[in-house]
Each structure stands twice: as C-alpha cells, then as structure tokens.
C-alpha positions in Angstrom: 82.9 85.8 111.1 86.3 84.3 110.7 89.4 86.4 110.8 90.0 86.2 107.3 86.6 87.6 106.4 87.6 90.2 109.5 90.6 91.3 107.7 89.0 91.6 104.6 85.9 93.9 105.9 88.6 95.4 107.4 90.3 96.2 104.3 87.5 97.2 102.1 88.5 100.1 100.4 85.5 103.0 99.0 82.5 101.7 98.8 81.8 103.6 95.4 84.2 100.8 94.2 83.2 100.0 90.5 82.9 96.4 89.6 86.0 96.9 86.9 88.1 98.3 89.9 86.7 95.1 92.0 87.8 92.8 89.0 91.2 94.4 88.6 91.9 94.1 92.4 91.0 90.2 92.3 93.3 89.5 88.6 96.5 91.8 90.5 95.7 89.7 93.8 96.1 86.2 91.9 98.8 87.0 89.7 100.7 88.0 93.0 99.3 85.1 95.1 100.4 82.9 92.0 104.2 84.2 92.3 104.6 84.5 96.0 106.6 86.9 98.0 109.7 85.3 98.0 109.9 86.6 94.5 110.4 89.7 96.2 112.5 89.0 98.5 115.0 86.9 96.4 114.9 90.5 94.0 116.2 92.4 97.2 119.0 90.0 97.6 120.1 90.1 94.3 119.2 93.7 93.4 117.1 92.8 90.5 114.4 95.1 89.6 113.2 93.0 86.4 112.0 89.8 88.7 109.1 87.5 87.8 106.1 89.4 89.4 107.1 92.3 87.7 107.6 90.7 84.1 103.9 89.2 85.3 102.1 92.0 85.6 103.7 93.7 82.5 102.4 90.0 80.9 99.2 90.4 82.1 98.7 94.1 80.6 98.7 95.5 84.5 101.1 98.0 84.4 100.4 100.4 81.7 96.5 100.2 82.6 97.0 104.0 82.4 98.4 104.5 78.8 97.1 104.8 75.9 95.9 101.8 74.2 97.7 102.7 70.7 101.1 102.9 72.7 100.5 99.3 74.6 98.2 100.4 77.3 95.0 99.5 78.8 93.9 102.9 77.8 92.4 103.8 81.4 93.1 106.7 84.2 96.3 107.2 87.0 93.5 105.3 88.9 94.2 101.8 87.9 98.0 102.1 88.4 97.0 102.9 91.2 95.1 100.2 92.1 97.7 97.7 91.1 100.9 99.0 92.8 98.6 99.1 96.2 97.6 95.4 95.3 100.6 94.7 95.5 102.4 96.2 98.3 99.4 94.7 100.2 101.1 91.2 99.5 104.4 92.6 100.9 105.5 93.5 97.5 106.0 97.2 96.9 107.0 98.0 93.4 109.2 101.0 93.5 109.4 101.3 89.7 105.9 101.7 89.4 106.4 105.2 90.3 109.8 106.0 88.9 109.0 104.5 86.1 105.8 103.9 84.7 104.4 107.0 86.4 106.7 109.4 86.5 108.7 108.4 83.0 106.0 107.4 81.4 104.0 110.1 82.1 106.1 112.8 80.8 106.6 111.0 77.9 103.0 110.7 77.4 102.7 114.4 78.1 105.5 116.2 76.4 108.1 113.4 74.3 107.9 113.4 71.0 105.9 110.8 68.9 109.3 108.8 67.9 109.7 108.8 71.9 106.0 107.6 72.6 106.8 105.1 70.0 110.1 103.8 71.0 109.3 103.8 75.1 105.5 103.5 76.1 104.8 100.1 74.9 107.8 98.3 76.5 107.1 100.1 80.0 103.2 99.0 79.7 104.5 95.2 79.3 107.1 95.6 81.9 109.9 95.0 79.1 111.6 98.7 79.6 112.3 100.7 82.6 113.1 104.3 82.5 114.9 106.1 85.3 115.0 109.8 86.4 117.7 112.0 87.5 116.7 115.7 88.8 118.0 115.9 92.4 121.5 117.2 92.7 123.2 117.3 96.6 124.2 121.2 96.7 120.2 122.3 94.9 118.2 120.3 97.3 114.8 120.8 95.8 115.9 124.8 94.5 115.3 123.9 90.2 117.5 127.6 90.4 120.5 125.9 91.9 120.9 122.9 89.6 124.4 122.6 88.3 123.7 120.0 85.5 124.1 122.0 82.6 123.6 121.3 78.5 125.5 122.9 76.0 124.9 122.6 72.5 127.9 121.4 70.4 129.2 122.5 67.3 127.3 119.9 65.0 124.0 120.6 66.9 123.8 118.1 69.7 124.0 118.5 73.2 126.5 117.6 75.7 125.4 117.0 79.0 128.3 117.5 81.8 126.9 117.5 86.2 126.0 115.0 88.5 122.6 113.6 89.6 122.2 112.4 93.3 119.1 109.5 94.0 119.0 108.3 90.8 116.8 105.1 91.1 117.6 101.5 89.9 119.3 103.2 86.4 121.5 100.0 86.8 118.4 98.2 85.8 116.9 100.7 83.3 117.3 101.6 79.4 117.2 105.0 79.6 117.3 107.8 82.0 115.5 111.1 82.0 117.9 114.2 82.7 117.4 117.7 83.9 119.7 120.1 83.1 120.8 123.9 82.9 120.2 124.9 79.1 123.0 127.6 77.8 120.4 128.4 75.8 117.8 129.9 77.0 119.0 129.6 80.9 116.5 127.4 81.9 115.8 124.0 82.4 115.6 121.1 79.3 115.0 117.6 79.4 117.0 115.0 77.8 116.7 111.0 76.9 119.9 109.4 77.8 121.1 105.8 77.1 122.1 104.3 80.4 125.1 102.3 79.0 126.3 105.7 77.4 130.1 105.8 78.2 129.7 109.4 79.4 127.7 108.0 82.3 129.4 106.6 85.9 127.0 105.1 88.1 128.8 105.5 91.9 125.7 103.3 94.6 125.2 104.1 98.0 124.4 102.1 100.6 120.6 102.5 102.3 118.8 100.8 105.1 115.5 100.4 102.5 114.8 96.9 102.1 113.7 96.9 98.0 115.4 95.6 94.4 116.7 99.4 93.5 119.8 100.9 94.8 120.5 104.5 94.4 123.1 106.1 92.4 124.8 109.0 92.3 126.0 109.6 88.4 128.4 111.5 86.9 127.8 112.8 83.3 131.0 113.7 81.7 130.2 114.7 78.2 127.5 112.9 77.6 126.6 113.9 73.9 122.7 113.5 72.6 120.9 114.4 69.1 118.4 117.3 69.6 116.0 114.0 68.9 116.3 113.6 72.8 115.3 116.5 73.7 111.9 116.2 75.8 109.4 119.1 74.9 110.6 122.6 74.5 113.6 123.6 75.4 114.0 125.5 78.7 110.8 123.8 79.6 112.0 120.7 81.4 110.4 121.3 84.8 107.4 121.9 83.3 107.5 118.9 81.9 108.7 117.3 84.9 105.5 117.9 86.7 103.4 116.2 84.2 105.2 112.8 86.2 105.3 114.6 89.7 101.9 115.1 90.6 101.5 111.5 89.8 104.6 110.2 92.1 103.3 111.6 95.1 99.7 110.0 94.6 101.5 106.7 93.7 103.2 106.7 96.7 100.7 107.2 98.6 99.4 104.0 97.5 102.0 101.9 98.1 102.2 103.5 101.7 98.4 102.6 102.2 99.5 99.0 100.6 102.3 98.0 102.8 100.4 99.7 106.2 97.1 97.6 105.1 99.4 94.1 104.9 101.0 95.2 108.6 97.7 95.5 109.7 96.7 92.0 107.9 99.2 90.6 109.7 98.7 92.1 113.1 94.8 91.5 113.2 95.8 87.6 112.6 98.1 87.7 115.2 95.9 89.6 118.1 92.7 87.3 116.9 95.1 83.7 117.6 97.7 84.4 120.1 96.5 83.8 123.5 99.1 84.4 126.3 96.2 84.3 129.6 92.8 83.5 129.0 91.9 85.9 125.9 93.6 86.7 122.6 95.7 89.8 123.1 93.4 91.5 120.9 90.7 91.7 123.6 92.8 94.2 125.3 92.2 97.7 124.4 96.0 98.6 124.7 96.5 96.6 121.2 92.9 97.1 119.9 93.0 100.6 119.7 96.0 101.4 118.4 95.2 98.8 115.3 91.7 100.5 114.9 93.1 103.6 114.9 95.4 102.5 112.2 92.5 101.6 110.1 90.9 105.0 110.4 94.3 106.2 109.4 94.7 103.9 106.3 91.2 104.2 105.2 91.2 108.1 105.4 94.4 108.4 103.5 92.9 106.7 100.7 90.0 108.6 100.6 92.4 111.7 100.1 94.5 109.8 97.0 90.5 109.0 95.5 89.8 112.8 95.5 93.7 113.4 93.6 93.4 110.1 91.6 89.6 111.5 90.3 91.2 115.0 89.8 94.3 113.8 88.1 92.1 111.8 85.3 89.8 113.9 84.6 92.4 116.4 83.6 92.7 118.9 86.5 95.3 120.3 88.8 95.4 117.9 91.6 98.6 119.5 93.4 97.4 120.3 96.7 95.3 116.9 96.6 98.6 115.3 95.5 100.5 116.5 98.3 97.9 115.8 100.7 97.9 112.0 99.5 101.6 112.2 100.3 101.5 113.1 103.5 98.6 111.0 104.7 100.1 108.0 103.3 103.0 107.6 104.5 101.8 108.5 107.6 99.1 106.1 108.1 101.7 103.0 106.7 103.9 103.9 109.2 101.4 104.0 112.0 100.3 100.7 110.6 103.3 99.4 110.9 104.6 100.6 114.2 101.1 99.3 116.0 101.7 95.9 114.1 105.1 95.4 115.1 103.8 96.2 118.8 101.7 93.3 118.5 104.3 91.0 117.8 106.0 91.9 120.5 110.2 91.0 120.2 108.6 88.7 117.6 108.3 91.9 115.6 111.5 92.6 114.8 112.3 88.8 113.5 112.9 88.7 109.7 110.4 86.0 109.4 106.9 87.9 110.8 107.7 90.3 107.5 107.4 93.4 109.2 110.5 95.2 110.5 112.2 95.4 107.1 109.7 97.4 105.8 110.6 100.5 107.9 112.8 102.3 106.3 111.0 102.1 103.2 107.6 104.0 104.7 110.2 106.1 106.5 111.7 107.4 103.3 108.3 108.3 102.0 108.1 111.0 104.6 111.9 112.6 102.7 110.4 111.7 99.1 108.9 112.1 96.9 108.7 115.3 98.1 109.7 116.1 102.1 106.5 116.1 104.6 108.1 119.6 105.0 107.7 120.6 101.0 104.1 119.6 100.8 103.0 121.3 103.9 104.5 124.2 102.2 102.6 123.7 99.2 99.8 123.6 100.8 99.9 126.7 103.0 100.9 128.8 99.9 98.2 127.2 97.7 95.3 126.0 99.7 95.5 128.4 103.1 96.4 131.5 101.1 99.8 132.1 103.6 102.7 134.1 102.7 105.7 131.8 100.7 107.8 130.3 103.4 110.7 129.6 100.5 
C-alpha cells in the first residue's frame, strides 16, 4: 500500500458514510484541489474574506447545502455544511465564515427573521455573494446575556436606536450586514436587530491576533445607530433565544474544522515519518513518533464520531446541546493534538512557514476560548447531562 492510500485509510471517516456524502466529499475536494492553497494564504495577507475558493464553493452551490432550496439552498441537513467546511480545512483551508456566517447567521435567519429577511439574505449567503456578521460578546458581560450593556431604545417615530459596543466581531469589514444583540427598554430583555455594516453609526476599531486566517476582529462602537422595526429579528425581548437557533450549530461547525485542520497535520506528518530516513529506517518505525500520530487518529476519528451523533440530532430537529458541546470540546482537542504530534515530526522543520503547520496554532488554540470556553461546555454539561448543581 502506498502512503497516499495509507493516508487515506487513515482518514476514512464513518463507515455509515452514504454514497451522496462520499460524492460531496470528492466535488468539495476538487473544487479545492482546482484553486490551490495559496488562495488561502494570499486571503491572510490581504485580509480578504471574499477570495476565489470561497466565491467557488458559493458557485458550485456548496455552501448553503443546508438551506432551504426556495431561499438558494441545496435544501439538505447542518450535515453537509459540515461536510464541506471539514473538506476544506483538510486542504489547509479553514473557512471561518462558514460558521459565522452561513451557520450561525443564516441559521437564525432561517429560524426566526422575517420572510422579507429570508428573502433578502439566504440566497446570497448559499452562493457565497453575502456574508453576515455577529456581534453579542461585550468585554465587561463575558458570556453573562444579564450583564450586556448594548441597549435599544425605541425612538419617537417607531424605530430603534441602538447605542453600546460589541467586542470579537468577526470579519464585519468584509460583511453586509451584522446581527446585534441588545438590551430592549422595552420589555428588559434581549432583541435582535439587522444592521447595515456601512451605517455611519457604526466604528469598526481591529485588534491585532496571532490567528493566521482572512478575518480580523473588531471591536465596534454603535453610536445611534437608528433601524426600522423591519429589522427586528423574531420577537422582541427574545433575541437570545433566537441566538441559539445559530449557536448550537457554531460549536458543531467548529468542531469540524478542528477535525479538518488536525486530519491535514496528520496528512502531512504520516508523509513525512513514511519518507524521511535519518539511520537506516524512516522515523516512523520508531514508536516515539508512531504512537503519538496513532494516538492522534483515535483522537480525530472519535471526535467526529461525537459531531455525527450532534450533526444527526441537530437535523432531525432535536436538542443537540450537550452533544454540541461535546463536539466542541473533542475537536479542538484532537486538532491540536494532531498538530502538536505533527509538528514533532518535523522536527525544527516544523516551525518553518513552508511545511504549513505552525501557523495553524493559534487558530485550533482559539477554539478551546470559542465558540464557547472548554470551561462553559463542561459546565453545560455537568448541569445538563451529570445532573450536578449550577456552578454559575
């Protein structure tokens, strides 16, 4: 068996596969192959989150395979989103707005905005012409909803205006529109809103980070920002329920692109420890490499049996939080672990730009702060699953 057909086997994902999942895997695989990573890594120079492989896949119908078909989509399940955002951070190519985006926005519009809203926004995400950013996090409420400072008012002529600031708001440089959570003076809790990123109201202030991808974060200042009752999202005072309608879905989605980017380390690193041959076996012979790259398989393989179980709950319409979370967790941990033994392998090598692997750090790093912290999940799940008294 050759080592590409090693890699492969190696990579072989459930083996309840269907042959359309199969077939979608092969048509995201060529479209990437066909644009090449550089594409990527031109987008991080130039802090473009609307480069060619992304414009691609929206081409090619890939990334609204989860919306409905009458609003631009393919009309299928979270599960072949999925499928394509993992596709692709296996090539070295993790697409961040995949999950801000056309999970998380998308979603919630699908779930709770209006028909005009579906109208307007769910065909341009599916073909990758729109991109729709969120702002909830604030730096004083953490992840407290009951601290959040943002706050709409309603205005004498029956708008809003929107006055607070948002902290790790995504690539809304790049994006149309931004979804906002804010206070409601109405009914003292929490209402969504559909804001025009150019609105003058709006100052975008970006921060540096050490994670190597096309979108920078912001932190932005509403000053105020004044919106018809048209953009109102659902009910109001019921923005953070629809909020979760996205966030079960970003945590899953992350997942996969954690699985993605740990399976391409460990593509890398099997090639490497089958060829390089510094006495008289390849390093991979020796049990001090082998076992920490098998190991990283059982780790990447079992996470995404844990994101199968959320995926299968999430489409067929049940509450997949604690499956969510777990996805989360077991993701991002097994793409770092990946990572970390694959670098190893390399040796000093490792740590060059060109073997592809160092710059990914930080971003699997971050994975373990957000979505939501390691630390927030395993609460979640001691409260939920385990039955143990709230922590928070």
């Amino acid at each position: 068996m050759s080592v590409s057909d090693r890699v492969e086997v190696n990579a072989r994902l459930l083996m309840t596969a269907s042959s359309e999942e199969t077939e979608l895997r092969q048509r995201v695989r060529a479209v990437v192959a066909a644009q090449g990573d550089d594409v990527f890594f031109q987008a991080v120079q130039q802090g473009n989150s609307r480069h060619a492989l992304w414009q691609q896949l929206g081409a090619e119908g890939l990334l609204g395979r989860h919306l409905p078909a009458e609003l631009g989509g393919g009309g299928h399940g979270l599960l072949e989103l999925s499928v394509v955002l993992e596709e692709c951070a296996r090539a070295g190519i993790p697409l961040t707005p995949g999950i801000f985006s056309s999970a998380v926005a998308a979603l919630i519009l699908r779930a709770h905005g209006s028909t005009e809203q579906q109208q307007r926004w769910l065909p341009g995400i599916a073909a990758g012409r729109s991109l729709l950013s969120f702002a909830m996090t604030e730096a004083e409420g953490g992840l407290n909803p009951a601290r959040m400072a943002t706050l709409a008012t309603r205005a004498g002529d029956g708008d809003w205006l929107l006055n607070g600031t948002k902290s790790y708001v995504t690539a809304i440089d790049q994006s149309d529109a931004v979804l906002v959570v804010a206070s409601d003076g109405e009914t003292q809790g929490l209402s969504m809103f559909l804001v025009d990123s150019r609105d003058a109201g709006l100052e975008w202030v970006p921060f540096g980070t050490e994670v190597n991808v096309p979108e920078r974060s912001f932190v932005v200042h509403l000053r105020n920002v004044r919106v018809p009752d048209t953009a109102l999202v659902g009910q109001v005072g019921r923005g953070l329920k629809a909020a979760f309608a996205g966030m079960n879905a970003e945590r899953i989605l992350a997942s996969a692109i954690c699985t993605g980017i740990g399976q391409y380390a460990l593509d890398k690193a099997v090639v490497r420890a089958s060829e390089r041959t510094v006495w008289s076996t390849p390093i991979g012979a020796h049990q001090a490499l082998a076992h920490p790259l098998a190991r990283a398989h059982v780790a990447l393989d079992s996470a995404r049996l844990v994101a199968r179980r959320a995926l299968d709950l999430y489409d067929a319409g049940a509450d997949p939080g604690a499956e969510a979370n777990m996805a989360k967790l077991t993701g991002a941990a097994a793409g770092l672990q990946a990572l970390d033994a694959a670098i190893q392998v390399f040796g000093g090598d490792g740590v060059k730009s060109d073997a592809g692997l160092a710059h990914y750090w930080f971003l699997l790093r971050s994975y373990q702060l957000g979505p939501v912290p390691d630390e927030m999940a395993l609460n979640f799940i001691a409260e939920h699953v385990l039955g143990l008294p709230r922590s928070y």
